[in-house]
VMD Tcl script that builds the backbone (N, CA, C; Angstrom):
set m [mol new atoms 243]
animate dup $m
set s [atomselect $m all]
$s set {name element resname resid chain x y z} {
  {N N UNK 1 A 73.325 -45.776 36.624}
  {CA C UNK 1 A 73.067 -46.730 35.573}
  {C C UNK 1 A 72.917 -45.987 34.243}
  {N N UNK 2 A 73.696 -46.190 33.058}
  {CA C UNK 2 A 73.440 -45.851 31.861}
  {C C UNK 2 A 72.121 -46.612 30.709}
  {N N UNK 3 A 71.894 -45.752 30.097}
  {CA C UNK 3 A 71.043 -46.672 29.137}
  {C C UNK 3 A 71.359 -46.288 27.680}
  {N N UNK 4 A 71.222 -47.220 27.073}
  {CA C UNK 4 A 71.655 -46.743 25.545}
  {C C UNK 4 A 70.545 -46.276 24.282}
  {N N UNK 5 A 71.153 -45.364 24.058}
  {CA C UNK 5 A 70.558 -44.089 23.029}
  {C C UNK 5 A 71.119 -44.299 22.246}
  {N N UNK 6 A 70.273 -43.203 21.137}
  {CA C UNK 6 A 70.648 -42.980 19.595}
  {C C UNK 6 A 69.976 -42.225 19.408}
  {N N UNK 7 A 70.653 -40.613 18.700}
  {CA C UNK 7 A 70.060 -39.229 18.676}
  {C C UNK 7 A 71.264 -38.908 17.518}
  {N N UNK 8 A 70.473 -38.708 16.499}
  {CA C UNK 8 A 70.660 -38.437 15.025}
  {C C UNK 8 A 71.894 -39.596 14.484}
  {N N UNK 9 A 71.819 -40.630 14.719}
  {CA C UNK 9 A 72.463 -41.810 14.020}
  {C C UNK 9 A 73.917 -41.675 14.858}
  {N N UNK 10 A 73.526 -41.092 16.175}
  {CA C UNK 10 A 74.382 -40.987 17.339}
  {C C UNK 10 A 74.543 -41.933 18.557}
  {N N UNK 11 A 75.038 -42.855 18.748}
  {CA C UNK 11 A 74.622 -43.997 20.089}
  {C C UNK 11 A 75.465 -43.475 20.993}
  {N N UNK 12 A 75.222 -43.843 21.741}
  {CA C UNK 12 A 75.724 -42.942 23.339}
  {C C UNK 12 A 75.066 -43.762 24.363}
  {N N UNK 13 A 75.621 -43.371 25.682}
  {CA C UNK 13 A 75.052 -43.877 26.918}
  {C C UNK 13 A 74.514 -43.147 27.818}
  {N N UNK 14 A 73.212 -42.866 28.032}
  {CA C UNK 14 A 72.549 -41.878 28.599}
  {C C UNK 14 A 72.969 -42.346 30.038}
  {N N UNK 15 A 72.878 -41.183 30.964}
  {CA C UNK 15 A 73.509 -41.416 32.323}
  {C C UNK 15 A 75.086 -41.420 32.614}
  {N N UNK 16 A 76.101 -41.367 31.510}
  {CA C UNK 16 A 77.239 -41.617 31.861}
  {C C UNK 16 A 77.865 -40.356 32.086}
  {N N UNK 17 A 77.392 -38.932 32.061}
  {CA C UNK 17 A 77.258 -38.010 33.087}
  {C C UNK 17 A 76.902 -37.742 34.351}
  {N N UNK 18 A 77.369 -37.285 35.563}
  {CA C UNK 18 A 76.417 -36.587 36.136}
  {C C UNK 18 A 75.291 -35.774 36.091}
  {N N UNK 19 A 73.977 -35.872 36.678}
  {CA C UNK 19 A 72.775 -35.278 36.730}
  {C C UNK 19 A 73.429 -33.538 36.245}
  {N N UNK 20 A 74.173 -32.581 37.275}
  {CA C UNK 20 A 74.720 -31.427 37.387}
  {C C UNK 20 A 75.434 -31.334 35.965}
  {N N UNK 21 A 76.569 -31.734 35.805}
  {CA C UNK 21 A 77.304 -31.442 34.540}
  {C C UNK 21 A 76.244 -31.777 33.460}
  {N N UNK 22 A 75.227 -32.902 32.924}
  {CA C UNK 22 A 74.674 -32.156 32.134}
  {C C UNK 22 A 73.647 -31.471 31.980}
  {N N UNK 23 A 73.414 -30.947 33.248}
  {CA C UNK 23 A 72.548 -29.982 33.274}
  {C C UNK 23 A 72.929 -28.898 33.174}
  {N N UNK 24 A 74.155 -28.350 32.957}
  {CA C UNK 24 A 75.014 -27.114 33.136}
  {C C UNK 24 A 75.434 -27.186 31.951}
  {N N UNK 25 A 75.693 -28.378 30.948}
  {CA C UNK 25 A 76.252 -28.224 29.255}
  {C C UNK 25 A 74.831 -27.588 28.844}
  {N N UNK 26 A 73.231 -28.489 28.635}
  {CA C UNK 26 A 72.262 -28.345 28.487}
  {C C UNK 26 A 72.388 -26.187 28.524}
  {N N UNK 27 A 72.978 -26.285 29.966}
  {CA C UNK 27 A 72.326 -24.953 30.133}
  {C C UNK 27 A 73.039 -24.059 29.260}
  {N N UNK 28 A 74.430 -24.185 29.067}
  {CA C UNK 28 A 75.096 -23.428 28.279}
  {C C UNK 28 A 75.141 -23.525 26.857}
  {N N UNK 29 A 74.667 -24.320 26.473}
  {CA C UNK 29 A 74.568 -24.977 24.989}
  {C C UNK 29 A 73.158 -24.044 24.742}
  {N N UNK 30 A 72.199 -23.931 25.250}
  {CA C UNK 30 A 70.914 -22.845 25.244}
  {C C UNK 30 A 71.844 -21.474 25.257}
  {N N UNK 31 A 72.349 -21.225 26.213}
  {CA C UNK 31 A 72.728 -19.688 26.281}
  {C C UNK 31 A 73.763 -19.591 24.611}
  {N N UNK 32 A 74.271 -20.456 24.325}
  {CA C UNK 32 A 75.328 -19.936 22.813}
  {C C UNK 32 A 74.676 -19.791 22.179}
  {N N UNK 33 A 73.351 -20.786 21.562}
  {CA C UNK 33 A 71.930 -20.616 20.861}
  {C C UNK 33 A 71.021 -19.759 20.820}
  {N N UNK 34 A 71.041 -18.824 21.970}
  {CA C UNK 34 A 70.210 -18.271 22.205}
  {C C UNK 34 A 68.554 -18.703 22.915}
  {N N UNK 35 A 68.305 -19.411 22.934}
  {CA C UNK 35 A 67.585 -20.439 23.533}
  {C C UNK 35 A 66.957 -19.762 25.057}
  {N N UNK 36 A 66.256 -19.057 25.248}
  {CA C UNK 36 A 66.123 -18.296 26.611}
  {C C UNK 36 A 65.656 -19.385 27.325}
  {N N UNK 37 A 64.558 -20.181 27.071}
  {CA C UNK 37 A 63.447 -20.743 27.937}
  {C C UNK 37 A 64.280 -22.395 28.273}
  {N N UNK 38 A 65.041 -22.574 27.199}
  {CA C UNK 38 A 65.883 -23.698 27.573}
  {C C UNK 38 A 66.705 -23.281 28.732}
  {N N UNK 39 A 67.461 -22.266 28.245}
  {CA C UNK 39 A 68.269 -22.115 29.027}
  {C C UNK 39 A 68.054 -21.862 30.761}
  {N N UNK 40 A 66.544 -21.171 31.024}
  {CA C UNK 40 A 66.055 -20.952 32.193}
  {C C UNK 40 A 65.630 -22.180 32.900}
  {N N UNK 41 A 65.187 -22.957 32.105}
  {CA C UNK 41 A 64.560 -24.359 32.324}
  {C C UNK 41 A 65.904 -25.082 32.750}
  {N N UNK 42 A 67.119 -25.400 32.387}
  {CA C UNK 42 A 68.675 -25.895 32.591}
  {C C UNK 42 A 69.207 -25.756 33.519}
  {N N UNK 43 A 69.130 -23.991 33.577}
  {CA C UNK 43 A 70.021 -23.426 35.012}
  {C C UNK 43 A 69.305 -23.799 36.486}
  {N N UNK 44 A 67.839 -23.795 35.857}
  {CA C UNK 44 A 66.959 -24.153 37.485}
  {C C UNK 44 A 67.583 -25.342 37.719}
  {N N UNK 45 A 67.437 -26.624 36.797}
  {CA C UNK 45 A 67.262 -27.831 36.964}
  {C C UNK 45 A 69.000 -28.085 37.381}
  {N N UNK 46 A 69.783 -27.423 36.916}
  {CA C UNK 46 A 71.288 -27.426 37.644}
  {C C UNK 46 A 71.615 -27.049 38.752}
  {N N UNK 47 A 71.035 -25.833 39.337}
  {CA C UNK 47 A 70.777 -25.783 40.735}
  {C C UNK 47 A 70.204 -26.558 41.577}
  {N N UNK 48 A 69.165 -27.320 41.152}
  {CA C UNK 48 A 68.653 -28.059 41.628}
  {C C UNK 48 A 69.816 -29.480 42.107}
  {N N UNK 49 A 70.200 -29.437 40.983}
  {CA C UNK 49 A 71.350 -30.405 41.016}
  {C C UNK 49 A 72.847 -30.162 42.087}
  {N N UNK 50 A 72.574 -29.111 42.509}
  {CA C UNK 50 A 73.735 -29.154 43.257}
  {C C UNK 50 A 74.592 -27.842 43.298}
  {N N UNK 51 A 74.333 -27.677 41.617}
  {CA C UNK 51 A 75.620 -26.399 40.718}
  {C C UNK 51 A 75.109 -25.242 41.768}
  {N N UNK 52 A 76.704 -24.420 42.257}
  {CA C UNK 52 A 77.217 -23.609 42.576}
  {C C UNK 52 A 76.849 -22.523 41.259}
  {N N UNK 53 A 77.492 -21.000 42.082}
  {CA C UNK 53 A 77.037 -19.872 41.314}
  {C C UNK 53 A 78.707 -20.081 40.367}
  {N N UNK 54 A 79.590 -20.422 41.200}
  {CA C UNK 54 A 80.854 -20.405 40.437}
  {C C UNK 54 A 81.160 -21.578 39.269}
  {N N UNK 55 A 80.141 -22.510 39.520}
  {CA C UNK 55 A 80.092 -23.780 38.581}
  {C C UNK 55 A 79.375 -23.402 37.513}
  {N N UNK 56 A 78.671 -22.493 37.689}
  {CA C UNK 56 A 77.698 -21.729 36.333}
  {C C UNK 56 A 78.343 -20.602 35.479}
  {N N UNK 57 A 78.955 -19.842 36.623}
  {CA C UNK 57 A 79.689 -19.078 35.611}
  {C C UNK 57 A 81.093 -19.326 35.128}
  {N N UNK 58 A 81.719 -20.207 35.622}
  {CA C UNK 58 A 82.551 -21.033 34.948}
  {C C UNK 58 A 82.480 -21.958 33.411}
  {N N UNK 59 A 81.120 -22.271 33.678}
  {CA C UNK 59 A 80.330 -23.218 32.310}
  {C C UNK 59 A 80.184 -21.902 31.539}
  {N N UNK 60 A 79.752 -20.862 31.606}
  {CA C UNK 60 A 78.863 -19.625 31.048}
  {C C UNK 60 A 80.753 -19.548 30.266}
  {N N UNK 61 A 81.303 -19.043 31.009}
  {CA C UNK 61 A 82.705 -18.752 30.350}
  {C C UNK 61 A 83.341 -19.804 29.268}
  {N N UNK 62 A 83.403 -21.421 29.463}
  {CA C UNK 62 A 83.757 -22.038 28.553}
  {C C UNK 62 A 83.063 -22.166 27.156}
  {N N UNK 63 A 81.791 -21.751 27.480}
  {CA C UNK 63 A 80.429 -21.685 26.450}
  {C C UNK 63 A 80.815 -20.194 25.843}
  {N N UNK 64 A 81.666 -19.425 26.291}
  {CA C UNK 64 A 82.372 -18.386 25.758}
  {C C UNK 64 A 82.883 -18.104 24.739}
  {N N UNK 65 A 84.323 -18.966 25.139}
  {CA C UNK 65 A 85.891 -18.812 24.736}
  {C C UNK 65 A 85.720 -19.265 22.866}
  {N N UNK 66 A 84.881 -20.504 22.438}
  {CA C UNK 66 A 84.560 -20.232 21.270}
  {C C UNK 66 A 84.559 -19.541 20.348}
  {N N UNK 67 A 83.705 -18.839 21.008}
  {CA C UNK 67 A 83.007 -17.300 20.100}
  {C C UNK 67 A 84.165 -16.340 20.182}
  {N N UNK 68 A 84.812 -16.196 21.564}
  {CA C UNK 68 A 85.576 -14.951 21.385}
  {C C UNK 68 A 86.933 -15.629 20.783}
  {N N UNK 69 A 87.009 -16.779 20.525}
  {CA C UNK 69 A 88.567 -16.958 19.938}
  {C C UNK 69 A 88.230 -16.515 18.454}
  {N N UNK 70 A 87.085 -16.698 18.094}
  {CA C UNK 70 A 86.563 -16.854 16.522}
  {C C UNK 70 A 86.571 -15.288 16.341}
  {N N UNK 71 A 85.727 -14.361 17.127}
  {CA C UNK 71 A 86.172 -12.788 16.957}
  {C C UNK 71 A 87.688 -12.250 17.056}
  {N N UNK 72 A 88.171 -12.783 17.609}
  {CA C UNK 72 A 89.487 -12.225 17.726}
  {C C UNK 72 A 90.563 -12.056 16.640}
  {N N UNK 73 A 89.648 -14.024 16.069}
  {CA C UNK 73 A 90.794 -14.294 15.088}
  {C C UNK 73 A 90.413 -13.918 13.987}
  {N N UNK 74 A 88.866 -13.485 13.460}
  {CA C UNK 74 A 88.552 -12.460 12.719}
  {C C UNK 74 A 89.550 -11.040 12.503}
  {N N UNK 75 A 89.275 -10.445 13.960}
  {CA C UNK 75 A 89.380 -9.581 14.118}
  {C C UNK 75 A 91.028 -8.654 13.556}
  {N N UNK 76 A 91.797 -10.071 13.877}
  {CA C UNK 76 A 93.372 -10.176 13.569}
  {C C UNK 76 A 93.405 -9.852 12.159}
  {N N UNK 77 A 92.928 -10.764 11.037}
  {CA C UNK 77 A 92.587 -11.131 9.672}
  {C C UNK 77 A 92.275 -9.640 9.383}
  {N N UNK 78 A 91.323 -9.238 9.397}
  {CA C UNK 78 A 91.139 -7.935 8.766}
  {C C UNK 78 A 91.968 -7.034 9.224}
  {N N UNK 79 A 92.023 -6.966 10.555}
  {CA C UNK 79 A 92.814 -5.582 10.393}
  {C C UNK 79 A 94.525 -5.394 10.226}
  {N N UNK 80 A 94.638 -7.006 9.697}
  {CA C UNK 80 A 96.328 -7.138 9.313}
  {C C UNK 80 A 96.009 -6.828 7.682}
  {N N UNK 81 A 94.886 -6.535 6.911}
  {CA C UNK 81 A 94.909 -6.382 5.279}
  {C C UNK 81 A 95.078 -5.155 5.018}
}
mol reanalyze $m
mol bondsrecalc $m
mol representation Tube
mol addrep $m
């Protein structure tokens, strides 16, 4: 069952995730932030949920690819000047 929210002039339907998946965004959205205690608090509560070690580090990797496309493409930029 969903219920309806509003989080920063945001409406949405709480529940229209699975328990696991967002407990595994939660968790990875802490780890890009830096967020330790979130993030420890997430990963329990995703295990709890079900999440696999390969479902975590799969999330850990997409919570990745961001950052390293953004270094890379830095990385390109300067050292083509």
């Amino acid at each position: 069952m969903t219920v309806d929210k509003e989080f920063f002039n945001v409406k949405y339907k709480e529940g229209s995730l699975d328990a696991k998946t967002a407990q595994l965004i939660f968790f990875v959205v802490c780890i890009a932030i830096g967020h330790e205690e979130g993030a420890t608090l997430h990963l329990k509560r995703a295990r709890e949920c079900g999440a696999t070690e390969d479902e975590i580090t799969e999330a850990v990797v997409y919570a990745m690819r961001p950052a390293a496309a953004k270094v890379r493409n830095l990385a390109k930029a300067v050292i083509a000047k």
